[in-house]
N, CA, C and O of each residue as an XYZ file, in Angstrom:
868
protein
N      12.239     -6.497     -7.900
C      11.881     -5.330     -8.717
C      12.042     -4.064     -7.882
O      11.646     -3.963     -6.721
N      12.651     -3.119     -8.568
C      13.064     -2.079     -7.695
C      11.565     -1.142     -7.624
O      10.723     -0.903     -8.489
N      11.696     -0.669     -5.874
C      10.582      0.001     -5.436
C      10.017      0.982     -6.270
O       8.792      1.087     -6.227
N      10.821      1.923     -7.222
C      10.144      2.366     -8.214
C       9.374      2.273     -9.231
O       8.401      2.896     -9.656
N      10.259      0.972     -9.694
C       9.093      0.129    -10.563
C       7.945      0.150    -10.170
O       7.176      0.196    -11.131
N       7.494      0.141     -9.315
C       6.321     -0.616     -8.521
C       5.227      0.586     -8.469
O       4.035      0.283     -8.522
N       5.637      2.006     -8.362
C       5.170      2.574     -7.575
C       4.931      3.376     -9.505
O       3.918      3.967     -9.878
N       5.920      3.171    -10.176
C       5.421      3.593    -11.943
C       4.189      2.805    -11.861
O       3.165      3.473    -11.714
N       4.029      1.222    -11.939
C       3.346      0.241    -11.914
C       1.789      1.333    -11.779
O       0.951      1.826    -12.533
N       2.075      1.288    -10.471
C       0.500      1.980     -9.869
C       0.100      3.430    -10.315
O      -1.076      3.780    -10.221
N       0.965      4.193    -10.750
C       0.448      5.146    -11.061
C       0.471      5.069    -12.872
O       0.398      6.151    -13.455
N       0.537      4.235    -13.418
C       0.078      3.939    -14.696
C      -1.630      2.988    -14.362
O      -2.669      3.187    -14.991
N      -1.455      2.071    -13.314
C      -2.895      1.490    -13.284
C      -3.738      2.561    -12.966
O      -4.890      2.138    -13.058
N      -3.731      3.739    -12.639
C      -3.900      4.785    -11.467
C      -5.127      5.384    -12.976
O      -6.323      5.257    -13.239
N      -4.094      5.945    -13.518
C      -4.279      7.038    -15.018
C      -4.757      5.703    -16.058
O      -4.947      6.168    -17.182
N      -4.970      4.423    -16.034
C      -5.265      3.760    -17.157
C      -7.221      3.476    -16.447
O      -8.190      3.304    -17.186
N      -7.259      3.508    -15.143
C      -8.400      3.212    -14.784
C      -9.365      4.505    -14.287
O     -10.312      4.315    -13.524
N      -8.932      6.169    -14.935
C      -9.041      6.948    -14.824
C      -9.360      7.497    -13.230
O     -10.383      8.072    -12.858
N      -8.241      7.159    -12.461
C      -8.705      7.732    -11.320
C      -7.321      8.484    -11.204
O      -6.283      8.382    -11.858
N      -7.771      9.464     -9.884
C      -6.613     10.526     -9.416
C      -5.409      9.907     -8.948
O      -5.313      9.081     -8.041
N      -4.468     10.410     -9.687
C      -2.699     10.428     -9.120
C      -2.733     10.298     -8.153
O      -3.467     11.127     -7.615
N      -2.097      9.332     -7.222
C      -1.848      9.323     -5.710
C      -2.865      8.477     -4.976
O      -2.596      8.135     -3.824
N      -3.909      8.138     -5.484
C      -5.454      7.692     -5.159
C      -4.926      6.472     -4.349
O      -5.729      6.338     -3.426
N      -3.904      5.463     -4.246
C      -3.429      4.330     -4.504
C      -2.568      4.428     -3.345
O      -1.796      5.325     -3.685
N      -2.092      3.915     -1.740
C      -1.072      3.882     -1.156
C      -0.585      2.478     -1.597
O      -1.155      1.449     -1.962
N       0.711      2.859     -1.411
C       1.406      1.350     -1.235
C       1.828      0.899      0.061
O       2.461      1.643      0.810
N       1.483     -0.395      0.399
C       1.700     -0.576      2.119
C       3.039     -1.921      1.247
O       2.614     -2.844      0.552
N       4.290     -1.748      1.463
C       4.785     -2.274      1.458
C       4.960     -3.739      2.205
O       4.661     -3.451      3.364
N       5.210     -4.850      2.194
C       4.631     -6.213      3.147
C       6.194     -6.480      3.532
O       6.972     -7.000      2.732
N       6.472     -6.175      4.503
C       8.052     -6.591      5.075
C       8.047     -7.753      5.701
O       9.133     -8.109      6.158
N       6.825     -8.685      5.907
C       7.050     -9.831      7.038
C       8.190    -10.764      6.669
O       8.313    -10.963      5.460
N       8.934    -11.295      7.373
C       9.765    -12.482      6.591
C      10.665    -12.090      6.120
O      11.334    -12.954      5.553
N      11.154    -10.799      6.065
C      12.182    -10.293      5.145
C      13.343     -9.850      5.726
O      13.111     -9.258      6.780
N      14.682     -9.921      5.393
C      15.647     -9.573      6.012
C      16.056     -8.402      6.327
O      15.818     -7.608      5.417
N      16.732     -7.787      7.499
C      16.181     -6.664      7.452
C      17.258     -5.608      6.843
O      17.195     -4.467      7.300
N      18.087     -5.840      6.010
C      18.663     -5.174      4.799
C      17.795     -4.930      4.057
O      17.521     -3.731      4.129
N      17.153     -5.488      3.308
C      16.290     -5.400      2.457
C      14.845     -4.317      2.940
O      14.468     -3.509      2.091
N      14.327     -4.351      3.898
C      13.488     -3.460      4.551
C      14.792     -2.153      4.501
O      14.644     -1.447      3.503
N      15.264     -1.990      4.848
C      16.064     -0.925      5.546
C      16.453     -0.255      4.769
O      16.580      0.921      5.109
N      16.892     -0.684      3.153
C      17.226     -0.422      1.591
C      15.930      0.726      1.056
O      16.087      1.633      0.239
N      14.773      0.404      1.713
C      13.431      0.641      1.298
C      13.187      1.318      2.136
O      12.181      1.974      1.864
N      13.616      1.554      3.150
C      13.303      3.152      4.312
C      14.399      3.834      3.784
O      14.156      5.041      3.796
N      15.464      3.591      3.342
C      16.867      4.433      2.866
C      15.812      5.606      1.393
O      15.786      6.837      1.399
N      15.177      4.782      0.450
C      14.612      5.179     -0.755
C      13.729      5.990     -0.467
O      13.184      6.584     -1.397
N      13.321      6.261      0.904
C      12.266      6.948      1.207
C      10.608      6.635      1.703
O       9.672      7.378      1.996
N      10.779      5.129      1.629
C       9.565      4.518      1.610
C       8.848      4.252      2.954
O       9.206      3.184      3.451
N       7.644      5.150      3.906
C       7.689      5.276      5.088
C       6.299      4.199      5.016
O       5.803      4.194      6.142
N       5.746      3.562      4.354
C       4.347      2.974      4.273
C       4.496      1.104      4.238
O       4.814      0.377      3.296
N       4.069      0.702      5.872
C       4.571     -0.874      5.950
C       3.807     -1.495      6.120
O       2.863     -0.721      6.281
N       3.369     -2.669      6.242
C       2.888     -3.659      6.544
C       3.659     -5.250      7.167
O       4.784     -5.718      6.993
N       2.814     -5.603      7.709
C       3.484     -6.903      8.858
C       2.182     -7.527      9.152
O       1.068     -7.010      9.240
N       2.660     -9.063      9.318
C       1.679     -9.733      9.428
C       1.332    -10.322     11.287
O       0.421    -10.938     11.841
N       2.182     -9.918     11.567
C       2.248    -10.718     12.952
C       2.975     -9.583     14.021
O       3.792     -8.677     13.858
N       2.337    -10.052     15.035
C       2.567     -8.437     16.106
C       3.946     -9.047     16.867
O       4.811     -8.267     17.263
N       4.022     -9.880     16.965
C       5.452    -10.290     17.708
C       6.610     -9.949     16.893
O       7.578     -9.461     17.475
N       6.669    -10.171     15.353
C       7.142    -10.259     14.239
C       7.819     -8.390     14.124
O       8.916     -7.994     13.730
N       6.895     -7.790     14.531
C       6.860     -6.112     14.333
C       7.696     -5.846     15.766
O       8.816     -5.344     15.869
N       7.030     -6.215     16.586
C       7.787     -5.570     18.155
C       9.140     -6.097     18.285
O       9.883     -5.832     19.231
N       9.423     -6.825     17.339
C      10.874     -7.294     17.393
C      11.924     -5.957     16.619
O      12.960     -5.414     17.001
N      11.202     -5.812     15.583
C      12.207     -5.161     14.510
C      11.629     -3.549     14.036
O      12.288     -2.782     13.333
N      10.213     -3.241     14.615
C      10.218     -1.682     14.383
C      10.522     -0.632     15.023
O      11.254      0.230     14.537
N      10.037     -0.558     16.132
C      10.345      0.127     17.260
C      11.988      0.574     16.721
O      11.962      1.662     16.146
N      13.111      0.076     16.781
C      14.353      0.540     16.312
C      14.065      1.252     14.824
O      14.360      2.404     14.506
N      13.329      0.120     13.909
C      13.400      1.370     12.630
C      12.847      2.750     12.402
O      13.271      3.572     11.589
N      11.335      2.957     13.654
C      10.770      4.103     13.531
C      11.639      4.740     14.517
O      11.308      5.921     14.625
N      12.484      4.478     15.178
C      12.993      5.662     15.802
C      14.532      6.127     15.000
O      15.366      7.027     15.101
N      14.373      5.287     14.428
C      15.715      5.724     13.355
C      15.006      6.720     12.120
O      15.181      7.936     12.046
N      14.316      6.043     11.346
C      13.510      6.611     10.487
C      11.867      7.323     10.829
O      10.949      6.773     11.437
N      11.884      8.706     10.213
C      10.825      9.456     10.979
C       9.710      9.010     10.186
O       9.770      8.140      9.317
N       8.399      9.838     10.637
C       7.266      9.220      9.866
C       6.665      8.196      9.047
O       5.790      8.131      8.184
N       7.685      7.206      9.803
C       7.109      5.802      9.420
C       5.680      5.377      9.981
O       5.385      5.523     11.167
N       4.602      4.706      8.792
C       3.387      4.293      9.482
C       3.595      2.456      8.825
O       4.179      1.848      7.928
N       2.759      2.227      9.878
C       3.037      0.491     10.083
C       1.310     -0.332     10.462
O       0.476     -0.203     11.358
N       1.455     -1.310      9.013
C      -0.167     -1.614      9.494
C      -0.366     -3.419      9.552
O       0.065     -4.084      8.610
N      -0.791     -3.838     10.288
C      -1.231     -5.214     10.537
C      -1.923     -5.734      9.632
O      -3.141     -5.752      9.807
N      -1.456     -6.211      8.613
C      -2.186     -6.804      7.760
C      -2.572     -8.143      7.850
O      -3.345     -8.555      6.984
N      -2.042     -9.198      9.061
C      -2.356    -10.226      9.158
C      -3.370    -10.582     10.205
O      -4.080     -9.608     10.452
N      -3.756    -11.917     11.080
C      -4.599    -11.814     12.055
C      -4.035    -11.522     13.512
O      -2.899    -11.753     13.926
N      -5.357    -10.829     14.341
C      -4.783    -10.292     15.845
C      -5.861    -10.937     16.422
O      -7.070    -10.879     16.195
N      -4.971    -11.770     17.475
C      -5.161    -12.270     18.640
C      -5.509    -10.968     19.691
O      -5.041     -9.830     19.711
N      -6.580    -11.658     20.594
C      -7.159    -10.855     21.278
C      -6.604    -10.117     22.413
O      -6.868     -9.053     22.973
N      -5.268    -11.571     22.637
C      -4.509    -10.954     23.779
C      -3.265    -10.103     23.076
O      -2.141    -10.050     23.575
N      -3.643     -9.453     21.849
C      -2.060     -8.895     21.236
C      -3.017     -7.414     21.164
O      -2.882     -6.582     20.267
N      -3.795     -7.318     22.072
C      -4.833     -6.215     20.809
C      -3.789     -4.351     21.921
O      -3.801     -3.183     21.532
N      -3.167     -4.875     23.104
C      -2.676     -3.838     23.970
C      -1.377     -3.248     22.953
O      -1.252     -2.063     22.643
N      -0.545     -4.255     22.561
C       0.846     -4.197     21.777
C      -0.006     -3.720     20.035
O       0.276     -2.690     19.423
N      -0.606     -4.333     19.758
C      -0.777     -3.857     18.559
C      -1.206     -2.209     18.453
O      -0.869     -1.453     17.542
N      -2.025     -1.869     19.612
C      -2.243     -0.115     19.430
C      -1.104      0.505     19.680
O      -0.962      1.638     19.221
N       0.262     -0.278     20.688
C       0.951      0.512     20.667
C       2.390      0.319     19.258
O       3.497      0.734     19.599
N       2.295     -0.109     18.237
C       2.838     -0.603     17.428
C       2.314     -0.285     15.774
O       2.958      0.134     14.812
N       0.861     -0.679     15.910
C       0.436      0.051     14.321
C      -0.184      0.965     14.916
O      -0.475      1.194     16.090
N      -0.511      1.947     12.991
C      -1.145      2.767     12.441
C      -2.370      2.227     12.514
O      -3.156      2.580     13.393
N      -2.703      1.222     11.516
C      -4.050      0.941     10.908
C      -3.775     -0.906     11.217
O      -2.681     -1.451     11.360
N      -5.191     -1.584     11.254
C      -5.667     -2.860     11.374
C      -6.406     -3.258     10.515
O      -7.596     -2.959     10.612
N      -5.860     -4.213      9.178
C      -6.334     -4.554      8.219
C      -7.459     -5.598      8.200
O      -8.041     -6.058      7.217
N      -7.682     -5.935      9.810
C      -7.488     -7.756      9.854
C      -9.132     -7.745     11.006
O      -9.449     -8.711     11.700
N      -9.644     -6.908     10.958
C     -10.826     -7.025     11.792
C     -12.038     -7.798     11.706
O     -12.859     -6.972     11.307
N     -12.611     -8.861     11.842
C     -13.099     -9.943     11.694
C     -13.749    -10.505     12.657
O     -13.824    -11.709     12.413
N     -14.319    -10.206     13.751
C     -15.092    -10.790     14.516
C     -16.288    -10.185     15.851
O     -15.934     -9.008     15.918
N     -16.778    -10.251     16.291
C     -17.115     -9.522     17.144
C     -16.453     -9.114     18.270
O     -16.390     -7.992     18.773
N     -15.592    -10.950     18.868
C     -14.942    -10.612     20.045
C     -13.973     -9.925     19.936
O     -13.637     -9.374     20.984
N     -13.288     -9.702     18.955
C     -12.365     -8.638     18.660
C     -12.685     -7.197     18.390
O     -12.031     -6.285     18.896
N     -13.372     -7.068     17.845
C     -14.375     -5.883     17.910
C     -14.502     -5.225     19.079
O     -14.050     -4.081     19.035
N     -15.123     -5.675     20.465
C     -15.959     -5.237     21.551
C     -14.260     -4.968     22.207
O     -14.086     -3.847     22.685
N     -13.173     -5.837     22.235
C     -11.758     -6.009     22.967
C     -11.229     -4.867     22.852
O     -10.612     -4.245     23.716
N     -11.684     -4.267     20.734
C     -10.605     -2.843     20.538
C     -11.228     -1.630     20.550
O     -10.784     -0.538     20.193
N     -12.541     -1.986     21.094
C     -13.421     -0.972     21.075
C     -13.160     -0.780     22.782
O     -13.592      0.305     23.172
N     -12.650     -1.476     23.668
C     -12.790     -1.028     25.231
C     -11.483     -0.420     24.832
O     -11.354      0.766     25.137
N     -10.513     -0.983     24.225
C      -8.966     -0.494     24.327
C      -9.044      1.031     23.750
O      -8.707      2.046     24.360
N      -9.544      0.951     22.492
C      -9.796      2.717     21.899
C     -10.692      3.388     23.288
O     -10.035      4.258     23.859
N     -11.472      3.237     23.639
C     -12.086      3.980     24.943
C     -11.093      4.584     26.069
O     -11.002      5.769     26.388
N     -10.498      3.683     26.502
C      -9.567      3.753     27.134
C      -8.090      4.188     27.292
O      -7.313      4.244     28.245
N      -8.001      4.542     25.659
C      -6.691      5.225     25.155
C      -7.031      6.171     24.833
O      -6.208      7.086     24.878
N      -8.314      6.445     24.375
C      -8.722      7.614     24.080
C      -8.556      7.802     22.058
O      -9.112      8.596     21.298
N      -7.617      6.752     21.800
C      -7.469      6.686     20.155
C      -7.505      5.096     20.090
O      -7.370      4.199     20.922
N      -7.779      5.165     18.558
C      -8.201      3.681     18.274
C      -6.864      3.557     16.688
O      -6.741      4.698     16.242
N      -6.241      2.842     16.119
C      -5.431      2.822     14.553
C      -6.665      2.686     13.679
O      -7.618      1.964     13.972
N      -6.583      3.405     12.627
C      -7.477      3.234     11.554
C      -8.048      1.443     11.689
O      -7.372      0.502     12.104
N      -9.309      1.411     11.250
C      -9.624     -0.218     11.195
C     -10.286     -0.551      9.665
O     -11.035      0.225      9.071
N      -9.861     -1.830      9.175
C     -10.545     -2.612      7.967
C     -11.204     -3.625      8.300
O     -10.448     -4.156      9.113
N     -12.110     -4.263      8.226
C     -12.938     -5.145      8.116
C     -12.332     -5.864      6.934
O     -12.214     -5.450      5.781
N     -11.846     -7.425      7.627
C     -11.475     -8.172      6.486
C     -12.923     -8.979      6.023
O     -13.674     -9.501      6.847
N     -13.129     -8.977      4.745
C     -14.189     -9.789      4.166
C     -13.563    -11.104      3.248
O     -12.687    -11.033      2.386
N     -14.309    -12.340      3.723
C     -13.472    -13.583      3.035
C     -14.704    -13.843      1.643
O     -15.703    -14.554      1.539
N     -14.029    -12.889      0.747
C     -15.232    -12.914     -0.873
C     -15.081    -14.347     -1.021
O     -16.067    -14.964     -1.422
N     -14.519    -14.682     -0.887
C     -14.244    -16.511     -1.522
C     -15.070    -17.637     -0.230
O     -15.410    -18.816     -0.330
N     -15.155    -16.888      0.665
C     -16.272    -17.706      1.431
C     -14.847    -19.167      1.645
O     -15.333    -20.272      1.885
N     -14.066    -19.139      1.600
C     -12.981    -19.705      2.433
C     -12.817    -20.552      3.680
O     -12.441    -19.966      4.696
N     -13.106    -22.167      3.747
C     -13.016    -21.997      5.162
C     -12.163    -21.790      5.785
O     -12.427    -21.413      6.927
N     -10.693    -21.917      5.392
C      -9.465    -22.725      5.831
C      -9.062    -20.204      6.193
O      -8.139    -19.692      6.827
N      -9.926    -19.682      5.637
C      -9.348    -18.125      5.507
C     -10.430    -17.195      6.398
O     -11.655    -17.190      6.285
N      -9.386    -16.212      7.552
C     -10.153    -15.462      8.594
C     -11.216    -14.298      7.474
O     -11.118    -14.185      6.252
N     -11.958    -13.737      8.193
C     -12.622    -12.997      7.765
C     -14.328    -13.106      7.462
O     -14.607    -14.223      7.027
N     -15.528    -12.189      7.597
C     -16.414    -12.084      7.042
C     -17.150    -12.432      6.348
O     -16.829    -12.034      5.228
N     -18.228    -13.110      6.319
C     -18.630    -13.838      4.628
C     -19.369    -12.357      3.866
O     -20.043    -11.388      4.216
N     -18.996    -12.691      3.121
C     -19.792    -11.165      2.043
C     -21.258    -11.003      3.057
O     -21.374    -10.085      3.868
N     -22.364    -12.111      2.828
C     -23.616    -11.626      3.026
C     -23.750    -11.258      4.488
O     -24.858    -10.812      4.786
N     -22.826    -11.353      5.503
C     -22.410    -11.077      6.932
C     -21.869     -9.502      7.032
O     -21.815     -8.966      8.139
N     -21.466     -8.775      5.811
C     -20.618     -8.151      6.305
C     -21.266     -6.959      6.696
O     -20.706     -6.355      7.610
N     -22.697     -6.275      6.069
C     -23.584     -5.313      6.761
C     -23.267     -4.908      7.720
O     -22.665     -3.880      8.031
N     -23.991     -6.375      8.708
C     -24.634     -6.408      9.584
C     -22.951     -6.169     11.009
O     -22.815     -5.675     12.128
N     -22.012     -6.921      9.937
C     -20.997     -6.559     11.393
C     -20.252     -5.212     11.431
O     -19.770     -4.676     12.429
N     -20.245     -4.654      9.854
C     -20.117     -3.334      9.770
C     -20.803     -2.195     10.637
O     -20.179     -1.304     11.213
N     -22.543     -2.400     10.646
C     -23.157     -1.660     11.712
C     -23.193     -2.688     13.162
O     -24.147     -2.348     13.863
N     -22.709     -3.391     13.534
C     -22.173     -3.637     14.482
C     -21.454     -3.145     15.050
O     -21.665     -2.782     16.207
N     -20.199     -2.939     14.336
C     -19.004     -1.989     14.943
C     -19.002     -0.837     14.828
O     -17.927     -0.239     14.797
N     -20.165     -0.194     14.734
C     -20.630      0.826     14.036
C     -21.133      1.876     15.701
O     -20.962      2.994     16.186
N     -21.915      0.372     16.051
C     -22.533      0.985     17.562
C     -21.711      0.465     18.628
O     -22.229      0.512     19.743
N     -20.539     -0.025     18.544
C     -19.614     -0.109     19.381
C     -19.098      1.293     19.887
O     -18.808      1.643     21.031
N     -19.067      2.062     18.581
C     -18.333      3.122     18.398
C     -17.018      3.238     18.461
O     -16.310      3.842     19.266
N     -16.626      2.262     17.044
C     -15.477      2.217     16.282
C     -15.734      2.757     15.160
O     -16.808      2.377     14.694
N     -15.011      3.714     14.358
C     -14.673      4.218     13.189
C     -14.130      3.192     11.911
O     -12.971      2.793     11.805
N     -15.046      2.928     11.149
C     -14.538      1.745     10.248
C     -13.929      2.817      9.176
O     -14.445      3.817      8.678
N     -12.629      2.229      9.006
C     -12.520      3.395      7.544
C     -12.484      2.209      6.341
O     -11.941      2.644      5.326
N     -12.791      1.263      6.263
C     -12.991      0.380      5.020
C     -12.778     -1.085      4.980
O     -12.491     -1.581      6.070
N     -12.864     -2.014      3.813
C     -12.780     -3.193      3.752
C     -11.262     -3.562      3.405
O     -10.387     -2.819      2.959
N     -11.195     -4.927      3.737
C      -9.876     -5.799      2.982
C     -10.305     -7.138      2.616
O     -11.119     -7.838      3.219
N      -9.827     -7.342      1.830
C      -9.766     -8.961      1.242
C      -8.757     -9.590      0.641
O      -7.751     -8.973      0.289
N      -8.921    -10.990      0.440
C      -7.574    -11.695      0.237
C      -8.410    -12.790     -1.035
O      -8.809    -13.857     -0.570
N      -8.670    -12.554     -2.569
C      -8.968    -13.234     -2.843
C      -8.371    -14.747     -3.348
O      -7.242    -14.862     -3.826
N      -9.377    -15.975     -3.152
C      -8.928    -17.126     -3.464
C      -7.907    -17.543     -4.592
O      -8.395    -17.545     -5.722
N      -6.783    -17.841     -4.507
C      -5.923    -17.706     -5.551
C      -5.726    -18.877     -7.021
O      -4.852    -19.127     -7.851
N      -7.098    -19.339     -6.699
C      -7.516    -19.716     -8.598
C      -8.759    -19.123     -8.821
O      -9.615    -19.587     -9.575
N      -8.825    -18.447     -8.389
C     -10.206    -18.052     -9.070
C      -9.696    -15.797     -9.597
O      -8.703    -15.091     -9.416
N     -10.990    -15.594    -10.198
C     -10.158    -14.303    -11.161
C     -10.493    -13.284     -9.944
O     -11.442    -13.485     -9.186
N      -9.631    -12.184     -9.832
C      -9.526    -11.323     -8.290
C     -10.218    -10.429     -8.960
O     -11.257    -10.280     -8.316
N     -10.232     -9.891     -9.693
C     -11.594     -8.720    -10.024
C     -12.306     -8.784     -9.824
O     -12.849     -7.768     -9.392
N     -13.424    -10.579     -9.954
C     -14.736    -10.101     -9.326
C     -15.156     -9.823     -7.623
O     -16.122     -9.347     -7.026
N     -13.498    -10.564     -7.160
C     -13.120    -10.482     -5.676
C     -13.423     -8.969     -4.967
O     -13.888     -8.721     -3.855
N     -12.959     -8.015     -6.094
C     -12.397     -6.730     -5.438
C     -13.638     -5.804     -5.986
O     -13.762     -4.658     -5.552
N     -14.488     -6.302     -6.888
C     -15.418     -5.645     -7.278
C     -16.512     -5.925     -6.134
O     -17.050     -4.946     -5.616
N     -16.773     -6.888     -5.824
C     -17.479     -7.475     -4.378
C     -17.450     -6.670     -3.561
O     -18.371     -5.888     -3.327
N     -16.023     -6.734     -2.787
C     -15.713     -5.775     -2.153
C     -15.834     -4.156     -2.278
O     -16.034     -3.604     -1.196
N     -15.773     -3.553     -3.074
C     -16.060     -2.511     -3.798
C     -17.380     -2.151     -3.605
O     -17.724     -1.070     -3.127
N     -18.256     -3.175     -4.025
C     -19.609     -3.152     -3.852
C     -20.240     -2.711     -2.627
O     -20.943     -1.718     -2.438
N     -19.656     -4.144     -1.364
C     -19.729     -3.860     -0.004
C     -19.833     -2.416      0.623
O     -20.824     -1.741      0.897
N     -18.085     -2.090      0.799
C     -18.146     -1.024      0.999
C     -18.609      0.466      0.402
O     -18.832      1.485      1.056
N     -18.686      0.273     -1.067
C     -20.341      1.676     -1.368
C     -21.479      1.634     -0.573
O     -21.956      2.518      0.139
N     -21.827      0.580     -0.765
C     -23.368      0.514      0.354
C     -23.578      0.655      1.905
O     -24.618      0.713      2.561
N     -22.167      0.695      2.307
C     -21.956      1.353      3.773
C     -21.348      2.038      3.724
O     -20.529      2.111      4.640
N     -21.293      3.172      2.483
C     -20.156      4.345      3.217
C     -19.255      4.470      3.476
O     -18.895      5.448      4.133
N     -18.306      3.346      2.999
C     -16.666      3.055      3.320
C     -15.955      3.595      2.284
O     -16.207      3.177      1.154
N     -15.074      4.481      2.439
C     -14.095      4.785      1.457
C     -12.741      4.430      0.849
O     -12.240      4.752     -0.229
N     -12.215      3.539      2.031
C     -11.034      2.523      1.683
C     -10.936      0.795      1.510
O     -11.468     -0.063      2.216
N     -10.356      0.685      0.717
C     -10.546     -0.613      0.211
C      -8.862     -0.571      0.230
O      -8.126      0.309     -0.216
N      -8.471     -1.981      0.984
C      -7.285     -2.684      0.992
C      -6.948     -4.014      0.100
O      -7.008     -5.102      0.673
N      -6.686     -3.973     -0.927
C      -7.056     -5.066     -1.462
C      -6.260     -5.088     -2.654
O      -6.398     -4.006     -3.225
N      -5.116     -6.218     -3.575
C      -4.238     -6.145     -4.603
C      -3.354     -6.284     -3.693
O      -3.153     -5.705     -2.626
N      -2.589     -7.546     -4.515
C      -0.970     -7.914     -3.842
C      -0.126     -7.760     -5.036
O      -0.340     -7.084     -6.043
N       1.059     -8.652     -4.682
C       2.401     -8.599     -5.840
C       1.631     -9.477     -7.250
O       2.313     -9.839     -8.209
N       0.673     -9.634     -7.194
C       0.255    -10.682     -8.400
C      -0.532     -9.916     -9.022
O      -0.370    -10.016    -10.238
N      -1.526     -9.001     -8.647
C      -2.845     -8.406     -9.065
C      -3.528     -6.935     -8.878
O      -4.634     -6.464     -9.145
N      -2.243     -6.407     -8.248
C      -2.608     -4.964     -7.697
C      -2.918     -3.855     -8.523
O      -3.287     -2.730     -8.187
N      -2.662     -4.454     -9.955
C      -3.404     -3.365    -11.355
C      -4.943     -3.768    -11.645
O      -5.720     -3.109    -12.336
N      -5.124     -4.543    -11.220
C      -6.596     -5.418    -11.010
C      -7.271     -4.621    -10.023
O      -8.336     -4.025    -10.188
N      -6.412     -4.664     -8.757
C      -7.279     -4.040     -7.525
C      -7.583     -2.808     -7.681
O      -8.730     -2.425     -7.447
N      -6.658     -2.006     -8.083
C      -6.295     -0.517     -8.318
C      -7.501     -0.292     -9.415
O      -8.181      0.680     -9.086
N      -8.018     -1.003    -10.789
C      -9.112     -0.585    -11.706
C     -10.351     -0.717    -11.159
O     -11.421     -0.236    -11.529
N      -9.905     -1.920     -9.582
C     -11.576     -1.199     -9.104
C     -11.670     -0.776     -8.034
O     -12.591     -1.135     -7.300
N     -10.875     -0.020     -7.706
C     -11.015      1.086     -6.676
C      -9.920      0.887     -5.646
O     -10.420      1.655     -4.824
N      -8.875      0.482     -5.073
C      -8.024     -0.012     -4.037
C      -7.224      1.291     -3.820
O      -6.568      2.129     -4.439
N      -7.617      1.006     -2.693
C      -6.961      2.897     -2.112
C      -5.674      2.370     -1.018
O      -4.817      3.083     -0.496
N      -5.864      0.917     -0.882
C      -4.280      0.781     -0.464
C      -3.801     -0.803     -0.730
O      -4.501     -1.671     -0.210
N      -2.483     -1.273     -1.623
C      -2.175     -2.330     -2.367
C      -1.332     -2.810     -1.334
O      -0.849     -2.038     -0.506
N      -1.101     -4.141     -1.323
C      -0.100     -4.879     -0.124
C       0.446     -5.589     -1.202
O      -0.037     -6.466     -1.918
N       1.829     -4.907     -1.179
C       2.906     -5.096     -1.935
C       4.498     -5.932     -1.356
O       5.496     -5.218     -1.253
N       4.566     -6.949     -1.127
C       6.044     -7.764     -0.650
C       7.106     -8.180     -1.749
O       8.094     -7.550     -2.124
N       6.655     -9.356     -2.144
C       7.501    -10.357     -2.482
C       7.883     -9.361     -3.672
O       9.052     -9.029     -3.472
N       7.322     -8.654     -4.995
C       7.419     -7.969     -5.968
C       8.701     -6.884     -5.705
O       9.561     -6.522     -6.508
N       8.546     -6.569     -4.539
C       9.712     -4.947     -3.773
C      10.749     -5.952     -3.509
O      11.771     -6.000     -4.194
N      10.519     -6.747     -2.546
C      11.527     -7.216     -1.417
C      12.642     -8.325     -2.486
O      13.852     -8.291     -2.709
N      11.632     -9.159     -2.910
C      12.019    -10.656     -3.611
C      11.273    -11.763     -2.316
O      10.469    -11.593     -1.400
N      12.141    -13.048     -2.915
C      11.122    -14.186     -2.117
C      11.891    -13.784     -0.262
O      12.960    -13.367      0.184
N      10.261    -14.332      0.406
C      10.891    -13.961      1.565
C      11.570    -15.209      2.574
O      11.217    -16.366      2.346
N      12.226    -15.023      3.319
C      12.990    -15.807      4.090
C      12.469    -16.526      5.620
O      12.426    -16.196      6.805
N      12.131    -17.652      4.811
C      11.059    -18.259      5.979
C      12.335    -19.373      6.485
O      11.987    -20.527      6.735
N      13.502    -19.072      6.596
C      14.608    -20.219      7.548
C      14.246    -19.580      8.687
O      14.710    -19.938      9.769
């Protein structure tokens, strides 16, 4: 589906769930994908990425952001503790924050750089074992956790369980972050992102829908 489609898509969920034009980023999901197809989608203008894996990114961005300007690039998958040096120098924002020991790792690294990439707190609403992240009734307490680290949380993410209905997933979430003061919510993929977007998703992780299926040879 062509990137426009996508981006009508959201700004019709945008105006049908009465919120402001633009309210909505799209983090495009390039992992796995060939890199014609990414490159088609920086040609259209599209500077907003996502990647799941930091090895995956240090292979193939570094050349596209220096080709293409104001590209931002965000980790939407999980980070290893020993990736946490390459990942500040590689993303924008960290979708994928989930633990303490990771926490205290990017909280010495932001000290020490003096900047930290925007951070999300992934929350697992589905209580998941086999899936990283937060249990809802946990997530307070690690929110003001990272709170007195003195990391800047700018919001939640979630990945809800995929038989069960994602609204009450993202409404959860939604919930969460009102009661701490969070203003971004990462949350809606290629299946459900008019779902995420009616309850509040200020940034959608969008792949397979832009790209097509991705290329796991």
């Amino acid at each position: 589906m062509p990137l426009s489609d996508i981006q009508d898509r959201i700004r019709k969920a945008e105006d049908k769930a009465g919120r402001v034009p633009g309210a909505t980023r799209l983090v495009a999901i390039s992992k796995k994908q060939p890199p014609e197809r990414v490159e088609a989608v920086l040609e259209e203008g599209h500077r907003l990425f996502g990647e799941n894996r930091v090895q995956e990114a240090a292979a193939k961005w570094p050349a596209w952001k220096a080709r293409f300007k104001d590209v931002e690039l965000h980790l939407v998958g999980p980070l290893q503790t020993n990736k946490i040096k390459q990942a500040f120098d590689l993303f924008d924002a960290i979708h994928s924050l989930d633990r303490p020991k990771l926490a205290r790792k990017i909280a010495a690294e932001a000290e020490a750089r003096g900047h930290c990439p925007k951070l999300f707190i992934q929350v697992n609403t589905g209580e998941e074992e086999q899936k990283a992240g937060v249990l809802p009734q946990d997530a307070d307490a690690f929110i003001a956790e990272c709170r007195e680290m003195g990391l800047e949380i700018a919001g939640l993410m979630c990945i809800p369980p995929v038989d069960e209905e994602p609204s009450l997933h993202f409404a959860l979430l939604a919930k969460i972050a009102a009661r701490n003061g969070l203003e971004s919510l990462s949350m809606g993929m290629s299946g459900d992102f008019e779902k995420a977007i009616a309850q509040g998703a200020t940034h959608v992780r969008v792949g397979s829908a832009i790209f097509g299926d991705r290329d796991y040879g």
